[in-house]
N, C-alpha and C positions, 0 to 999 in steps of 0.2 A: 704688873704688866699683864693684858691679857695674852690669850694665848698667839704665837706668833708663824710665821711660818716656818723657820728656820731657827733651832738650837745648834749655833758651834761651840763642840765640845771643849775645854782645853785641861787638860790633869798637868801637875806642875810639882815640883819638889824641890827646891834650890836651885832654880831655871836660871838664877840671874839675869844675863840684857834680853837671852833667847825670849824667854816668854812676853815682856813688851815687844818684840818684833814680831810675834806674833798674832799675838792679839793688836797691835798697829795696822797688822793686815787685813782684819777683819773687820775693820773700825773703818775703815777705807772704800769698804763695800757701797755701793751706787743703789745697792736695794735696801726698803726699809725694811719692810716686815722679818727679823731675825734679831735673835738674841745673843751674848755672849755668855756662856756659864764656866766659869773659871772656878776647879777644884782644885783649893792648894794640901797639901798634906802635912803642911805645919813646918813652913817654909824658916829659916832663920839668918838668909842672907840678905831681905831687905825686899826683893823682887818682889815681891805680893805688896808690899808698902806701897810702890812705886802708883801700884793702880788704884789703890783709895781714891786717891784725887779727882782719875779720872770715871772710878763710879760714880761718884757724885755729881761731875758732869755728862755725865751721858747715863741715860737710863737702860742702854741696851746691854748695857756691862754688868753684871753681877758676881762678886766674888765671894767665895765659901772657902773657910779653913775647917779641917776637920782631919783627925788624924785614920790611915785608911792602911790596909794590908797590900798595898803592892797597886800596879797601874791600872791591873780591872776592878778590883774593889772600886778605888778614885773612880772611874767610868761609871760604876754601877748607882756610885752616889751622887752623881753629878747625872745621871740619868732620871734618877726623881725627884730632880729640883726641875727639869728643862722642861719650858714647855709648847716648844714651838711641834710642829705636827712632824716637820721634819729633821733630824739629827745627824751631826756630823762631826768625826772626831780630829783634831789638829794635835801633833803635836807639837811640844817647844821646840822651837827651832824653825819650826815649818810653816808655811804662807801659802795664802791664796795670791798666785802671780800679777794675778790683774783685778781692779775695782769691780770690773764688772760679771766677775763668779758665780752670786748667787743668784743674779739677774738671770744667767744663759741657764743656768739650773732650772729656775722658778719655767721660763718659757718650753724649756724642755718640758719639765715633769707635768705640766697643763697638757701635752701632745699628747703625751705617752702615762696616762694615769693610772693608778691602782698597780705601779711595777711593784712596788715592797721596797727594791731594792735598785740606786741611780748607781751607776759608776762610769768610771773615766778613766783617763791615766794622770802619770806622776810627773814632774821634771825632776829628775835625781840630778843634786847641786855636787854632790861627792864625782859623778862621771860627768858633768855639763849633759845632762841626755835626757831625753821623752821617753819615760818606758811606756810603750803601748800596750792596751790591757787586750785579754782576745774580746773580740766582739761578741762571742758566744759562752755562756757559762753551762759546762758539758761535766757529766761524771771526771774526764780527763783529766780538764782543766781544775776543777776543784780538786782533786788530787797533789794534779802539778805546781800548777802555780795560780790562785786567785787575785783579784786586786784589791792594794793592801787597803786598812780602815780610809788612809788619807784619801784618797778616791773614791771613795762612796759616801752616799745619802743614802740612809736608811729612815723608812716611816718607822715614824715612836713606836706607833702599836707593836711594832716585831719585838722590840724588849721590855713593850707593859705585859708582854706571855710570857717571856723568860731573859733573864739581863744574860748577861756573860759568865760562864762558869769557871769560877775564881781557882779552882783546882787548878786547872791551864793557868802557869806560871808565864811562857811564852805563847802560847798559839789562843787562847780565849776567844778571839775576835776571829781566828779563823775555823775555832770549832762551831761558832754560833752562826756563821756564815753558812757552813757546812748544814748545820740544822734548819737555819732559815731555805735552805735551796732545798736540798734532798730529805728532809723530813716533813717542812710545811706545805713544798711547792710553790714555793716563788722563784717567780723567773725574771732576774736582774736585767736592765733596762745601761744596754750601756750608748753614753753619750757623746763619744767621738772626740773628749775636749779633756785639757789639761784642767786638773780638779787642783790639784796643789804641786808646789815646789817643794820638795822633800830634802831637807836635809842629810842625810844616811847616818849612819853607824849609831842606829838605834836601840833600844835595850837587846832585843831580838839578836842582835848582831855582833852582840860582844863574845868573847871567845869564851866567856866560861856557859853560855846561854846556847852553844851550836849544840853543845852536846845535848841538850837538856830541847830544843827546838828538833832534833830527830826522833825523839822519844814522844814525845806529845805528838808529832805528826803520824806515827808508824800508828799511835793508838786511836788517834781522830778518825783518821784514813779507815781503819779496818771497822769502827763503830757503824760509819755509815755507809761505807762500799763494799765492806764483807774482804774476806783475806783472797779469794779469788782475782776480784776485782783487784787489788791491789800489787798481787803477783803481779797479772799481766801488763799493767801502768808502769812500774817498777822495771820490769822487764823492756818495754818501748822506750824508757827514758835513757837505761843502758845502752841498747843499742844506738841510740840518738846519741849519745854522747852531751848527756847533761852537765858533767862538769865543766869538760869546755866549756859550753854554751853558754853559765854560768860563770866562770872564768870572764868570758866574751862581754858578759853583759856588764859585770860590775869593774873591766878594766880603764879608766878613763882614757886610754886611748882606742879601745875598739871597741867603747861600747857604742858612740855614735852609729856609728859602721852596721854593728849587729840591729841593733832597734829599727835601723830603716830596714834591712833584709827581713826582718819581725813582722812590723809592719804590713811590706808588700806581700807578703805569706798571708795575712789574716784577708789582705784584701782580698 
Protein backbone atom coordinates (compact mmCIF):
# COMPACT_ATOMS: atom_id res chain seq x y z
CA UNK A 1 0.00 0.00 0.00
CA UNK A 2 1.38 3.18 -0.65
CA UNK A 3 1.50 5.64 1.69
CA UNK A 4 -1.86 6.86 3.06
CA UNK A 5 -3.26 9.55 4.77
CA UNK A 6 -4.57 8.17 7.86
CA UNK A 7 -2.92 5.22 10.05
CA UNK A 8 -5.56 3.88 12.86
CA UNK A 9 -3.76 2.66 15.48
CA UNK A 10 -5.26 -0.65 17.27
CA UNK A 11 -2.89 -2.83 20.08
CA UNK A 12 -5.00 -5.78 21.18
CA UNK A 13 -4.30 -8.84 23.60
CA UNK A 14 -7.22 -11.25 24.09
CA UNK A 15 -9.69 -8.37 23.11
CA UNK A 16 -12.23 -10.81 22.22
CA UNK A 17 -15.73 -9.31 20.45
CA UNK A 18 -14.28 -5.65 21.56
CA UNK A 19 -11.59 -5.46 19.15
CA UNK A 20 -13.99 -6.45 15.82
CA UNK A 21 -16.17 -3.76 17.11
CA UNK A 22 -13.59 -1.72 16.74
CA UNK A 23 -12.07 -2.04 13.96
CA UNK A 24 -15.94 -2.38 12.37
CA UNK A 25 -15.77 1.21 13.12
CA UNK A 26 -13.28 2.00 11.31
CA UNK A 27 -13.91 -0.11 8.34
CA UNK A 28 -17.23 2.09 8.23
CA UNK A 29 -15.24 5.16 7.59
CA UNK A 30 -16.83 7.16 4.29
CA UNK A 31 -13.09 8.34 3.71
CA UNK A 32 -10.60 6.43 1.61
CA UNK A 33 -7.26 7.41 2.05
CA UNK A 34 -6.41 5.50 5.71
CA UNK A 35 -5.22 2.35 6.87
CA UNK A 36 -5.90 -0.02 9.67
CA UNK A 37 -2.79 -1.35 11.62
CA UNK A 38 -3.75 -3.87 14.09
CA UNK A 39 -0.82 -4.97 16.72
CA UNK A 40 -1.76 -8.22 18.39
CA UNK A 41 0.53 -9.43 21.18
CA UNK A 42 0.07 -13.00 20.60
CA UNK A 43 -3.54 -13.20 21.25
CA UNK A 44 -4.90 -16.89 22.15
CA UNK A 45 -8.61 -16.40 22.22
CA UNK A 46 -9.37 -16.49 18.65
CA UNK A 47 -10.11 -12.50 18.27
CA UNK A 48 -7.14 -11.87 15.89
CA UNK A 49 -8.49 -15.23 13.78
CA UNK A 50 -11.70 -13.45 13.46
CA UNK A 51 -9.84 -10.80 11.00
CA UNK A 52 -7.79 -12.96 8.57
CA UNK A 53 -10.83 -13.23 6.58
CA UNK A 54 -11.43 -9.81 6.42
CA UNK A 55 -7.59 -8.88 5.62
CA UNK A 56 -7.82 -10.56 2.70
CA UNK A 57 -10.74 -8.68 1.83
CA UNK A 58 -10.09 -5.46 2.31
CA UNK A 59 -6.62 -4.17 1.83
CA UNK A 60 -7.00 -1.35 4.26
CA UNK A 61 -6.63 -3.91 7.25
CA UNK A 62 -3.40 -5.27 8.15
CA UNK A 63 -2.66 -7.46 11.09
CA UNK A 64 0.71 -8.19 12.88
CA UNK A 65 1.23 -10.68 15.75
CA UNK A 66 4.33 -10.20 17.57
CA UNK A 67 5.04 -10.53 21.09
CA UNK A 68 5.61 -6.88 22.87
CA UNK A 69 6.32 -5.59 26.60
CA UNK A 70 3.16 -3.91 27.66
CA UNK A 71 0.70 -1.17 25.48
CA UNK A 72 3.55 1.32 24.36
CA UNK A 73 5.91 -1.08 23.29
CA UNK A 74 2.61 -2.73 21.07
CA UNK A 75 2.29 1.35 19.97
CA UNK A 76 5.80 1.69 19.15
CA UNK A 77 5.63 -1.36 16.97
CA UNK A 78 2.72 -0.73 15.17
CA UNK A 79 4.18 2.84 14.80
CA UNK A 80 6.86 1.43 12.27
CA UNK A 81 4.84 -0.61 10.26
CA UNK A 82 2.09 2.65 9.69
CA UNK A 83 2.25 4.53 7.02
CA UNK A 84 -0.22 7.00 6.58
CA UNK A 85 1.27 10.73 7.33
CA UNK A 86 -1.31 10.84 9.94
CA UNK A 87 -1.71 8.55 13.16
CA UNK A 88 -4.32 7.74 15.56
CA UNK A 89 -4.59 5.48 18.40
CA UNK A 90 -8.09 3.40 19.30
CA UNK A 91 -8.47 1.34 21.77
CA UNK A 92 -10.46 -2.07 22.01
CA UNK A 93 -13.59 -1.33 22.90
CA UNK A 94 -13.54 2.06 21.51
CA UNK A 95 -15.17 3.63 18.15
CA UNK A 96 -15.34 6.24 15.97
CA UNK A 97 -19.21 7.27 16.58
CA UNK A 98 -20.00 8.17 13.14
CA UNK A 99 -18.69 7.03 9.21
CA UNK A 100 -17.90 10.29 8.59
CA UNK A 101 -14.66 10.87 11.23
CA UNK A 102 -11.91 10.86 9.29
CA UNK A 103 -13.72 12.89 6.45
CA UNK A 104 -14.45 16.09 9.10
CA UNK A 105 -10.64 15.46 10.32
CA UNK A 106 -9.11 15.32 6.58
CA UNK A 107 -11.21 18.82 5.92
CA UNK A 108 -10.11 20.12 9.25
CA UNK A 109 -6.39 19.41 9.09
CA UNK A 110 -6.43 21.04 5.06
CA UNK A 111 -7.66 24.58 7.10
CA UNK A 112 -5.45 24.32 9.84
CA UNK A 113 -2.07 22.69 8.53
CA UNK A 114 1.37 21.98 10.00
CA UNK A 115 -0.72 21.86 13.70
CA UNK A 116 1.61 18.60 14.66
CA UNK A 117 -1.11 17.84 16.80
CA UNK A 118 -5.41 17.58 15.89
CA UNK A 119 -7.73 16.93 18.95
CA UNK A 120 -11.14 16.77 20.01
CA UNK A 121 -13.16 15.35 22.68
CA UNK A 122 -14.39 11.98 23.81
CA UNK A 123 -18.07 10.54 24.32
CA UNK A 124 -17.51 8.45 27.59
CA UNK A 125 -19.95 5.30 27.23
CA UNK A 126 -19.24 4.51 31.20
CA UNK A 127 -21.18 8.17 32.13
CA UNK A 128 -23.36 8.47 28.54
CA UNK A 129 -21.37 12.02 28.38
CA UNK A 130 -19.22 14.42 25.85
CA UNK A 131 -16.09 15.09 27.73
CA UNK A 132 -15.04 18.39 26.25
CA UNK A 133 -11.28 18.89 25.74
CA UNK A 134 -10.05 22.78 26.70
CA UNK A 135 -9.66 24.57 23.46
CA UNK A 136 -6.36 25.78 24.42
CA UNK A 137 -3.35 23.64 25.43
CA UNK A 138 -1.55 25.88 28.15
CA UNK A 139 1.33 24.95 30.76
CA UNK A 140 -2.02 24.40 33.13
CA UNK A 141 -3.76 22.37 31.13
CA UNK A 142 -0.96 20.04 30.32
CA UNK A 143 -0.36 19.69 33.86
CA UNK A 144 -4.12 19.08 34.70
CA UNK A 145 -5.80 17.42 32.41
CA UNK A 146 -4.74 16.88 28.53
CA UNK A 147 -6.91 15.00 25.89
CA UNK A 148 -6.53 11.48 26.08
CA UNK A 149 -4.64 9.50 22.86
CA UNK A 150 -8.34 8.63 21.64
CA UNK A 151 -8.84 12.27 20.62
CA UNK A 152 -6.04 13.04 18.89
CA UNK A 153 -4.33 12.97 15.47
CA UNK A 154 -0.91 13.25 15.67
CA UNK A 155 1.60 13.70 12.43
CA UNK A 156 3.90 10.60 11.96
CA UNK A 157 6.91 12.64 11.98
CA UNK A 158 6.33 13.63 15.79
CA UNK A 159 7.21 9.79 16.72
CA UNK A 160 9.88 9.21 13.51
CA UNK A 161 11.98 11.66 16.37
CA UNK A 162 11.07 9.75 19.21
CA UNK A 163 8.25 6.98 19.82
CA UNK A 164 6.81 6.63 23.41
CA UNK A 165 9.01 6.02 26.42
CA UNK A 166 8.25 2.53 27.35
CA UNK A 167 9.59 3.35 31.04
CA UNK A 168 5.94 5.16 31.42
CA UNK A 169 4.08 1.90 32.43
CA UNK A 170 0.82 4.26 32.53
CA UNK A 171 1.23 7.79 31.39
CA UNK A 172 3.74 7.27 28.08
CA UNK A 173 1.45 8.93 25.74
CA UNK A 174 0.86 11.65 28.06
CA UNK A 175 4.59 12.20 28.70
CA UNK A 176 5.36 12.33 24.75
CA UNK A 177 2.56 14.83 24.59
CA UNK A 178 4.08 16.81 27.08
CA UNK A 179 7.47 16.58 25.11
CA UNK A 180 5.79 17.24 21.80
CA UNK A 181 4.21 20.63 23.30
CA UNK A 182 6.66 21.97 25.84
CA UNK A 183 9.87 20.77 24.41
CA UNK A 184 9.27 20.80 20.52
CA UNK A 185 6.70 23.50 20.33
CA UNK A 186 3.79 22.48 18.94
CA UNK A 187 0.74 23.98 19.32
CA UNK A 188 -2.28 21.40 19.11
CA UNK A 189 -5.04 22.39 16.79
CA UNK A 190 -8.28 21.50 18.51
CA UNK A 191 -11.28 20.54 16.50
CA UNK A 192 -14.63 21.28 18.29
CA UNK A 193 -15.75 17.50 17.36
CA UNK A 194 -16.28 14.27 18.97
CA UNK A 195 -13.09 12.01 17.81
CA UNK A 196 -14.31 8.67 19.50
CA UNK A 197 -16.77 6.89 21.86
CA UNK A 198 -14.59 5.79 24.64
CA UNK A 199 -15.41 3.02 26.48
CA UNK A 200 -13.89 3.70 30.16
CA UNK A 201 -12.27 1.62 32.77
CA UNK A 202 -9.13 1.50 30.80
CA UNK A 203 -5.63 0.01 31.81
CA UNK A 204 -4.89 3.53 33.32
CA UNK A 205 -7.90 3.10 35.54
CA UNK A 206 -7.68 -0.02 37.20
CA UNK A 207 -7.08 0.25 40.85
CA UNK A 208 -3.66 -1.22 41.16
CA UNK A 209 -2.41 1.38 38.19
CA UNK A 210 -3.80 4.89 40.31
CA UNK A 211 -1.22 4.49 42.34
CA UNK A 212 1.46 3.94 39.98
CA UNK A 213 -0.55 6.79 37.38
CA UNK A 214 0.43 9.51 40.40
CA UNK A 215 3.90 8.67 40.39
CA UNK A 216 4.56 8.95 36.77
CA UNK A 217 2.62 12.07 36.69
CA UNK A 218 4.29 13.95 39.76
CA UNK A 219 7.65 12.88 37.79
CA UNK A 220 6.47 13.95 33.98
CA UNK A 221 5.01 17.17 35.56
CA UNK A 222 8.21 18.38 37.21
CA UNK A 223 10.56 17.17 34.07
CA UNK A 224 9.06 19.55 31.94
CA UNK A 225 7.33 22.47 34.25
CA UNK A 226 10.05 22.40 36.86
CA UNK A 227 8.82 21.81 40.77
CA UNK A 228 7.77 25.62 40.90
CA UNK A 229 5.48 25.29 38.35
CA UNK A 230 4.02 22.33 39.62
CA UNK A 231 3.51 23.58 43.32
CA UNK A 232 1.49 26.31 42.24
CA UNK A 233 -0.80 24.03 39.61
CA UNK A 234 -1.11 21.55 42.36
CA UNK A 235 -2.00 24.21 44.66
CA UNK A 236 -4.92 26.00 42.17
CA UNK A 237 -6.29 22.54 41.70
CA UNK A 238 -6.62 22.25 45.65
CA UNK A 239 -8.19 25.09 46.03
CA UNK A 240 -10.62 24.42 43.01
CA UNK A 241 -11.69 21.28 44.51
CA UNK A 242 -10.37 18.74 41.98
CA UNK A 243 -11.76 15.76 43.50
CA UNK A 244 -15.11 16.67 43.44
CA UNK A 245 -14.76 17.87 40.21
CA UNK A 246 -13.55 14.72 39.20
CA UNK A 247 -15.93 12.83 41.31
CA UNK A 248 -18.51 15.16 39.19
CA UNK A 249 -17.17 14.15 35.99
CA UNK A 250 -16.80 10.37 36.06
CA UNK A 251 -20.24 10.05 38.11
CA UNK A 252 -22.92 8.86 35.48
CA UNK A 253 -25.37 10.82 37.04
CA UNK A 254 -23.69 14.26 37.13
CA UNK A 255 -21.51 13.91 34.83
CA UNK A 256 -23.83 15.19 31.86
CA UNK A 257 -24.46 18.12 34.14
CA UNK A 258 -20.70 18.91 34.73
CA UNK A 259 -19.41 18.64 31.04
CA UNK A 260 -22.04 21.24 29.73
CA UNK A 261 -21.04 23.83 32.95
CA UNK A 262 -17.16 22.58 31.34
CA UNK A 263 -18.05 23.46 28.24
CA UNK A 264 -19.66 26.90 28.71
CA UNK A 265 -16.51 27.77 30.80
CA UNK A 266 -14.22 27.14 27.86
CA UNK A 267 -16.53 28.93 25.71
Amino acid sequence: MEQCRFSVIVVCYNAGDKLEKTVNSILMQDYESYEIVVQDGGSKDGSVEKLRAAQEENGKLRVFTEKDNGIYDAMNKALAKAKGQIVHFLNCGDTFPSPDILKKAAVYMEAHQNAGIYYGDIFNEKTNSAVVSSPQITPFVCYRNIPCHQACFYEKKLFEKRQYDVSYVVRADYEHFLWCCLQEGVTPAYMGMVIAAYEGGGFSESRENRKRDRKEHKEITRKYLGRGKCLKYGFLLAVTLAPLRRFLAESPVFSKWYNKVKAGVYK
